[in-house]
C-alpha positions as CSV (number, residue, x, y, z in Angstrom):
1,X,139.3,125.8,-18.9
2,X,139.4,129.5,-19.6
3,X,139.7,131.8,-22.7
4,X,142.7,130.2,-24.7
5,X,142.8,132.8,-27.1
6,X,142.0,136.3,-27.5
7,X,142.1,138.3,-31.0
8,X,142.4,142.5,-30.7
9,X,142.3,143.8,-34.0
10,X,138.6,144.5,-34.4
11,X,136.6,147.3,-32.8
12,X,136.1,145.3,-30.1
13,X,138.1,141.9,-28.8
14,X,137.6,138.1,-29.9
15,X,137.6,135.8,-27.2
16,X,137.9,132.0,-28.2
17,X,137.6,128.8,-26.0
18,X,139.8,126.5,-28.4
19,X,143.8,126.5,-29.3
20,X,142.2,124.9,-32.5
21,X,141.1,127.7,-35.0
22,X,141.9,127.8,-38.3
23,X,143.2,130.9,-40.6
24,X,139.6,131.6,-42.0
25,X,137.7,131.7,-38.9
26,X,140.3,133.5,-37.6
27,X,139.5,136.6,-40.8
28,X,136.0,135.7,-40.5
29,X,136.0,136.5,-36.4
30,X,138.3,140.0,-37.1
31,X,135.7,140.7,-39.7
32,X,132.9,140.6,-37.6
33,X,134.5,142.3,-34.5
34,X,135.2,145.6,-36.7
35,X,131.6,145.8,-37.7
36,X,130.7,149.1,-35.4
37,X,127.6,148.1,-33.7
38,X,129.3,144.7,-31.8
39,X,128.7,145.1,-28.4
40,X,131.4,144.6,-26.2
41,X,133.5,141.3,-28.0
42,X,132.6,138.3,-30.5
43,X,132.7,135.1,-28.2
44,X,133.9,131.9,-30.5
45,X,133.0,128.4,-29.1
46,X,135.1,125.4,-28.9
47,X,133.2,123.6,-32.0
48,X,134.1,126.9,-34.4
49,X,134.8,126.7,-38.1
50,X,134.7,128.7,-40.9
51,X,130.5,129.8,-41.9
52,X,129.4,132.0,-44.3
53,X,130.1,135.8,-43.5
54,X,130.4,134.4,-40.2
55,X,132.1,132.0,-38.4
56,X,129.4,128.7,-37.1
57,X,130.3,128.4,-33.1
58,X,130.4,132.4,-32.7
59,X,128.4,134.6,-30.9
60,X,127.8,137.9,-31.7
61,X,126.1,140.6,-29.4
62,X,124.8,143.8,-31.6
63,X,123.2,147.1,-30.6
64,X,121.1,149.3,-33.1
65,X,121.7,146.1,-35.9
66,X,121.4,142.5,-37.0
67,X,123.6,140.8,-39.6
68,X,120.9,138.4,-41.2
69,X,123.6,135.5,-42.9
70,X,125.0,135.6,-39.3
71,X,121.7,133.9,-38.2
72,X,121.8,131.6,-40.9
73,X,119.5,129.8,-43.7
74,X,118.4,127.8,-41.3
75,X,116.1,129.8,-39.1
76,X,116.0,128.1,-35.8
77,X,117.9,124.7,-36.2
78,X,118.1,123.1,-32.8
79,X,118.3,119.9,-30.8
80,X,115.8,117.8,-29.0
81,X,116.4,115.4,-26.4
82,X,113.7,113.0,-24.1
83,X,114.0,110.3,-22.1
84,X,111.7,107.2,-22.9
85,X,111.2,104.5,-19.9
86,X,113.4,101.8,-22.2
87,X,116.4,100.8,-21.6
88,X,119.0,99.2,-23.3
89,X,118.2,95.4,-23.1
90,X,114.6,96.2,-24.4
91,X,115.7,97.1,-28.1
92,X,117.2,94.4,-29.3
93,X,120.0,95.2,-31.9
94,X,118.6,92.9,-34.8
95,X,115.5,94.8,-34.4
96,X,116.9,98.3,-35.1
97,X,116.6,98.2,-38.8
98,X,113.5,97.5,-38.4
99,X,112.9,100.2,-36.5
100,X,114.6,102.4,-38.4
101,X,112.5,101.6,-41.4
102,X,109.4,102.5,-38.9
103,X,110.7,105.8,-38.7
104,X,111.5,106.8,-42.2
105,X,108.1,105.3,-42.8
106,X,106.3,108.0,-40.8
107,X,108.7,110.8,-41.0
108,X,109.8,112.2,-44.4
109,X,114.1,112.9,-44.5
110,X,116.2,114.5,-47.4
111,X,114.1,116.9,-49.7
112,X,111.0,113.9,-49.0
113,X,107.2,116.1,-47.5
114,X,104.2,115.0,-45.9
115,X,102.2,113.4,-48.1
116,X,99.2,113.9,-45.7
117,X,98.6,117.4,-44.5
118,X,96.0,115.7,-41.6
119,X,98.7,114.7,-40.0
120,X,99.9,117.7,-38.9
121,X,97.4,120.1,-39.5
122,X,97.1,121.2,-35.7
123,X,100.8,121.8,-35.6
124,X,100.4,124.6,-38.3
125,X,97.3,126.2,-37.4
126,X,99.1,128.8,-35.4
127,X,101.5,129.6,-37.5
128,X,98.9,130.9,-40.7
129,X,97.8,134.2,-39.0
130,X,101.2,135.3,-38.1
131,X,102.9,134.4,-42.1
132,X,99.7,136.4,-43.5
133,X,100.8,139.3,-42.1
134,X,104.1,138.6,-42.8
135,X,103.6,138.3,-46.8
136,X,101.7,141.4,-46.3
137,X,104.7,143.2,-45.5
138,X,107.1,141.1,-47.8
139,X,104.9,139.8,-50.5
140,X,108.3,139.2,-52.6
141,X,108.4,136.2,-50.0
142,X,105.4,134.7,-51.9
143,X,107.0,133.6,-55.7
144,X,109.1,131.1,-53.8
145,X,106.4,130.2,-51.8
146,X,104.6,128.5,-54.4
147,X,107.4,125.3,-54.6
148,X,107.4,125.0,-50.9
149,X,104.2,123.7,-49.3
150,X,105.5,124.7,-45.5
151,X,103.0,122.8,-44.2
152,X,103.8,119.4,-45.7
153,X,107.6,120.3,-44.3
154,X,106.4,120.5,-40.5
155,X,107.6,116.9,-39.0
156,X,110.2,116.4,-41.6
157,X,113.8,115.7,-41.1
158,X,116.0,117.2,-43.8
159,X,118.8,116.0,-44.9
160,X,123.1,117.6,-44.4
161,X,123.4,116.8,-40.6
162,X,120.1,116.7,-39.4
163,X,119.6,113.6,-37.6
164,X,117.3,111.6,-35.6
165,X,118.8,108.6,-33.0
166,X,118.5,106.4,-30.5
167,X,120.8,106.4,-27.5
168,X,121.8,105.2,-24.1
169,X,123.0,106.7,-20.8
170,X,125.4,106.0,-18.4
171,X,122.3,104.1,-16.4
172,X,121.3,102.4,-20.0
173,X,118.0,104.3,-20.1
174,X,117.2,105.1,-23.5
175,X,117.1,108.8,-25.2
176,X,115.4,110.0,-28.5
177,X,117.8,112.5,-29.9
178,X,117.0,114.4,-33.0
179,X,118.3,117.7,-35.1
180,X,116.5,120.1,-37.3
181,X,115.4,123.1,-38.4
182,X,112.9,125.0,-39.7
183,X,113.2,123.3,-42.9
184,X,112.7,124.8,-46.6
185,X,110.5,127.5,-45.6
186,X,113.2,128.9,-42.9
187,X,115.6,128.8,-45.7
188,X,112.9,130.8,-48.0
189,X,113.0,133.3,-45.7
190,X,116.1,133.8,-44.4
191,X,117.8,134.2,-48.2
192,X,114.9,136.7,-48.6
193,X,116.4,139.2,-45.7
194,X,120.2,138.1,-46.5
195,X,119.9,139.3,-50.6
196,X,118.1,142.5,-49.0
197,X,120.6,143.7,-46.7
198,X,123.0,143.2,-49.8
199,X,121.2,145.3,-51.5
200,X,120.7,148.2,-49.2
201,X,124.3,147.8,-48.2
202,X,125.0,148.3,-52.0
203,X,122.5,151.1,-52.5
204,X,124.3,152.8,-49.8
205,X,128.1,152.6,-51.1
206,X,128.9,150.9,-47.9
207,X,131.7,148.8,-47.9
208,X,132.0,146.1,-45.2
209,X,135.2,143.6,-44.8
210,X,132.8,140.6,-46.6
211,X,129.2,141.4,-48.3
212,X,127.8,138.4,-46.4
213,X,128.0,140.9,-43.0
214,X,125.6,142.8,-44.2
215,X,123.3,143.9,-41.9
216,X,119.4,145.6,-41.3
217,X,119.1,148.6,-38.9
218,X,116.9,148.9,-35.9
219,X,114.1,151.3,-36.5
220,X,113.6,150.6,-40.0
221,X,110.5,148.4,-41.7
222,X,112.9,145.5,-43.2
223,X,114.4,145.1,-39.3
224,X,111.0,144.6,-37.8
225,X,110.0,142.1,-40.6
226,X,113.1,140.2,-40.1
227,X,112.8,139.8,-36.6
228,X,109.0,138.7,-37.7
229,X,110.2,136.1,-39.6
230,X,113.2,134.8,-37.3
231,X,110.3,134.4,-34.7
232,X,108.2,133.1,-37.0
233,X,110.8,130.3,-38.2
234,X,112.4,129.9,-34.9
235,X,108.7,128.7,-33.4
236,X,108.9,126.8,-36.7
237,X,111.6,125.0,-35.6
238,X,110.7,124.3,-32.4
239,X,107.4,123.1,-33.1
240,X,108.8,120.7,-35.9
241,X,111.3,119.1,-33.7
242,X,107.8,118.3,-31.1
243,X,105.7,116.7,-33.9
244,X,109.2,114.2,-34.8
245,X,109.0,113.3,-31.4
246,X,105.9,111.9,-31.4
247,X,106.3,110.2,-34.6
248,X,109.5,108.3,-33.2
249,X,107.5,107.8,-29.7
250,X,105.1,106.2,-32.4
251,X,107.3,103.9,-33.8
252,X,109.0,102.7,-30.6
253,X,105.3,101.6,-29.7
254,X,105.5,99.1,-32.5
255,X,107.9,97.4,-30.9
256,X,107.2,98.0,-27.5
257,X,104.0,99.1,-27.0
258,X,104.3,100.7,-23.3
259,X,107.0,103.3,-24.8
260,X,106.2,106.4,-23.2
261,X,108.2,109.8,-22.5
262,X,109.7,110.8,-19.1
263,X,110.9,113.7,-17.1
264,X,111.5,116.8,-19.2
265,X,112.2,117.4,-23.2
266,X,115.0,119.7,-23.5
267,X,114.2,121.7,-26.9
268,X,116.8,124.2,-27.8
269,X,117.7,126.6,-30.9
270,X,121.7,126.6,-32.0
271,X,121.2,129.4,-35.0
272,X,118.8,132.0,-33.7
273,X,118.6,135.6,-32.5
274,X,117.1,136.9,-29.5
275,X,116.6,140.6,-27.4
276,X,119.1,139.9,-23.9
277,X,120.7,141.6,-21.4
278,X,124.5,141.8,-21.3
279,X,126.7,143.3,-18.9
280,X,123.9,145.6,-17.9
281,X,122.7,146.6,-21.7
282,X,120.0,145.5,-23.9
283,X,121.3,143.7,-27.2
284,X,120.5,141.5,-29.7
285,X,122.2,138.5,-29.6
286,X,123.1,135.5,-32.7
287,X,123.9,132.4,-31.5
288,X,125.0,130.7,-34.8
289,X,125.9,127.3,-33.9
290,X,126.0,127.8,-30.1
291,X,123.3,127.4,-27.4
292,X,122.1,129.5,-24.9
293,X,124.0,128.3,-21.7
294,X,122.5,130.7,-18.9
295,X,123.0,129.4,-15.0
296,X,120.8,125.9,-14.4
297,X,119.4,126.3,-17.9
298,X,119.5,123.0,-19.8
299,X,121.1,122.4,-23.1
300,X,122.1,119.8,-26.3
301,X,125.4,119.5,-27.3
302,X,125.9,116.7,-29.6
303,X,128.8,114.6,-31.3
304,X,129.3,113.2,-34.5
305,X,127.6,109.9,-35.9
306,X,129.5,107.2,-33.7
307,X,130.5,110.1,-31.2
308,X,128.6,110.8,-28.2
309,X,126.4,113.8,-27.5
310,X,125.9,115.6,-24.1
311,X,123.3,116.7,-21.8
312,X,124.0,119.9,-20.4
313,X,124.0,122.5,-17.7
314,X,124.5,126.2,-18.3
315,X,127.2,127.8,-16.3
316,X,125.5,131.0,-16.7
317,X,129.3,132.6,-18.0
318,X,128.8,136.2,-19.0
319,X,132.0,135.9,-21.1
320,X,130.7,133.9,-23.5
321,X,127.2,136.1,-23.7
322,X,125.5,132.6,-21.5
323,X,126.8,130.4,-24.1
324,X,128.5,127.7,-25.0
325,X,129.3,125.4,-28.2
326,X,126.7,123.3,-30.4
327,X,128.8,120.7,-31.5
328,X,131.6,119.1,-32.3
329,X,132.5,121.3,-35.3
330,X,133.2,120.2,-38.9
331,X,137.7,120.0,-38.7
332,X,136.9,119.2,-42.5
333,X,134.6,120.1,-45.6
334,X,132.3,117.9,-46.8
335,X,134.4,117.4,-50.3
336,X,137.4,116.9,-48.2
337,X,135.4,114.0,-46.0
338,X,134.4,112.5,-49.3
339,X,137.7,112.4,-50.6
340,X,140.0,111.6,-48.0
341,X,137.8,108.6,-46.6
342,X,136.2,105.3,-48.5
343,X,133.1,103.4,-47.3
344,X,134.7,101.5,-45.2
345,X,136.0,103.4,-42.9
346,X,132.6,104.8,-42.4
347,X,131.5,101.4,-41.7
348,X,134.6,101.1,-39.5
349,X,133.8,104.8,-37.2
350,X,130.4,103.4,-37.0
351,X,130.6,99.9,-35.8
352,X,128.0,98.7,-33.5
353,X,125.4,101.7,-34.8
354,X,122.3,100.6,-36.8
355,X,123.0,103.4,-39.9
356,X,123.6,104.3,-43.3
357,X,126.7,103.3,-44.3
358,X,126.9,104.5,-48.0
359,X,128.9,107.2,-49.7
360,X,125.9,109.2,-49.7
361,X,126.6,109.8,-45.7
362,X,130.0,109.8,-46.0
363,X,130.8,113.8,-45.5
364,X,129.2,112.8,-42.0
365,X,131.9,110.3,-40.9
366,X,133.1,111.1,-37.4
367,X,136.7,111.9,-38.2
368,X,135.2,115.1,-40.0
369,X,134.3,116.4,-37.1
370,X,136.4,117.6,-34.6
371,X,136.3,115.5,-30.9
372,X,133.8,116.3,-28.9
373,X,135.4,115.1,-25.6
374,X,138.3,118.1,-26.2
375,X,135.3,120.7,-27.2
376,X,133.5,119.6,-24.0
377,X,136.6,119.7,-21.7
378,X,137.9,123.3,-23.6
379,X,134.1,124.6,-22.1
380,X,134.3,123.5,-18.7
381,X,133.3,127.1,-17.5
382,X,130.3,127.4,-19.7
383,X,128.5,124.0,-18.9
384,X,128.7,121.0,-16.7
385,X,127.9,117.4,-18.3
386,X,124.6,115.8,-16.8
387,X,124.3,112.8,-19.5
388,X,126.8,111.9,-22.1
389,X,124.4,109.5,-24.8
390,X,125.8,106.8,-27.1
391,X,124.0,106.1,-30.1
392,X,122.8,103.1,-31.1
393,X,120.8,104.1,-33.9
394,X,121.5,107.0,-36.2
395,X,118.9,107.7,-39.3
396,X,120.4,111.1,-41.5
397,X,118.4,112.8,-44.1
């Protein structure tokens, strides 16, 4: 399907891919497209809802500038996706809880670290150089440093959405499926960058349309050690999502010891920033909540718990800046999930999955989310399906 909406009160347009946008978003998008250094229009995804600042399934090309809560606290977040050579029949379902328990056992979730650094110690040794000269430049970075071991957080889960499952194709082969970030230390950072561009933009008696927009010019020292850190976290990221892998690779083997990975790992941010190319001009561009979707590129978009996710194809649809939508987007808070539903209809909305089925979950029930078949369908020109996975086991932070 097309555009289905398109907003012209900013400096430049708004052009959304959903009928289904609610009145904040809707401010939140306006607000970002009068900012004067948008490039061309704001593109909002299918999955958007109201963020902070900025709206979560929006992206924003920028020339000269970058709005540093746009990217997020979560520098890097992402999906991973690989195929194992199970299929279905070869995990039986009275054995998933076992397996789950296998996996929390070797990967920390929630606020939980490494308790051995061994473990990962090869995964971190590239990123000490690199943050030594970071704290050089920001050495305000290093008082909160000192509660956050960042190495005992590389091959943790987190907790919120994050995820790690188990799911089937449409041929029953089985997937490993898993969500997270760069974890406390991408958060460190990132509040580091989004308190100082409130306080330049204060020091300067600018007034934007919401304090959380404000921004770090190009040129200037605290621009280039942002984009020092987004890399920084963003490799983070990626590199955290690889060592989980091999952990739930691991813990398949317990059970079936000839588990191994095939074909390709698709590894891909939804809140970063990156130096493209659009409609024939440099720009930085922040995907927060949305993937990059250029032609044949390969991509994650997945559902809620007891929704499916979807293997993807970029369409490569300059219009949306090559991108396309992360999720199925949050129709609900979390205090209005916890409210509005009881226990049992989580245990209802997740029938058949081996999960937690508590109250603490419960602002992840599906019907907070909005569907991810309508998302999917309202994106038709920015990705074509290749998988759609069912889970049939789903561990959250």
């Amino acid at each position: 399907m097309p555009i289905l909406k398109t907003l012209n009160n900013g400096t430049v347009p708004v052009k959304i891919w959903t009928d289904e946008v609610d009145l904040q978003s809707i401010e939140q998008l306006e607000n970002v497209a009068r900012l004067p250094f948008v490039f061309h229009h704001v593109a909002a995804m299918p999955d958007v809802h109201a963020g902070k600042g900025a709206t979560i399934g929006s992206v924003i090309a920028t020339k000269g500038a970058v709005i540093p809560a746009a990217v997020g606290v979560d520098l890097g977040c992402g999906m991973l996706a690989s195929r194992t050579n199970l299929v279905l029949k070869d995990l039986k379902h009275k054995k998933l809880e076992s397996l789950m328990q296998a996996i929390t056992e070797k990967i920390p979730v929630g606020f939980a670290q490494r308790t051995q650094q061994k473990v990962v110690e090869a995964a971190c040794a590239e990123f000490e150089a690199p943050l030594k000269v970071i704290l050089e430049r920001e050495p305000d970075i290093l008082e909160p440093l000192k509660t956050s071991d960042w190495r005992r957080q590389m091959g943790t889960l987190g907790g919120g959405n994050h995820f790690i499952e188990l799911c089937y194709d449409e041929s029953e082969r089985l997937w490993i499926l898993l969500h997270t970030g760069s974890r406390g230390i991408g958060n460190i950072m990132a509040t580091h960058f989004i308190n100082k561009a409130k306080r330049l933009l204060e020091e300067r008696g600018e007034v934007l349309p919401d304090p959380n927009l404000a921004y770090l010019s190009e040129g200037t020292n605290d621009f280039e050690s942002y984009m020092m850190v987004a890399a920084w976290a963003q490799r983070y990221a990626f590199v955290n999502r690889q060592v989980i892998l091999q952990d739930v690779l691991e813990a398949l083997r317990l059970f079936k010891p000839k588990t191994e990975l095939t074909g390709e790992t698709i590894n891909c941010h939804h809140n970063y920033v990156a130096s493209e190319t659009h409609f024939g001009q440099s720009v930085w561009v922040t995907r927060k909540g949305a993937i990059r979707a250029g032609a044949g590129e390969k991509g994650i978009i997945p559902g809620s718990m007891g929704a499916p996710s979807y293997l993807v194809e970029g369409l490569g649809n300059e219009e949306s800046f090559l991108s396309s939508a992360h999720g199925a987007g949050r129709r609900m808070s979390r205090a209005q999930a916890k409210s509005r539903f009881s226990v049992n209809d989580l245990k209802a909305q997740t029938e058949g999955i081996a999960c937690r089925k508590d109250r603490g979950v419960l602002d992840e029930i599906p019907s907070a989310y909005k569907s991810i078949k309508k998302v999917m369908q309202n994106q038709s020109d920015l990705t074509r399906p290749l998988h759609e996975l069912k889970q049939i086991l789903c561990i959250k932070g």
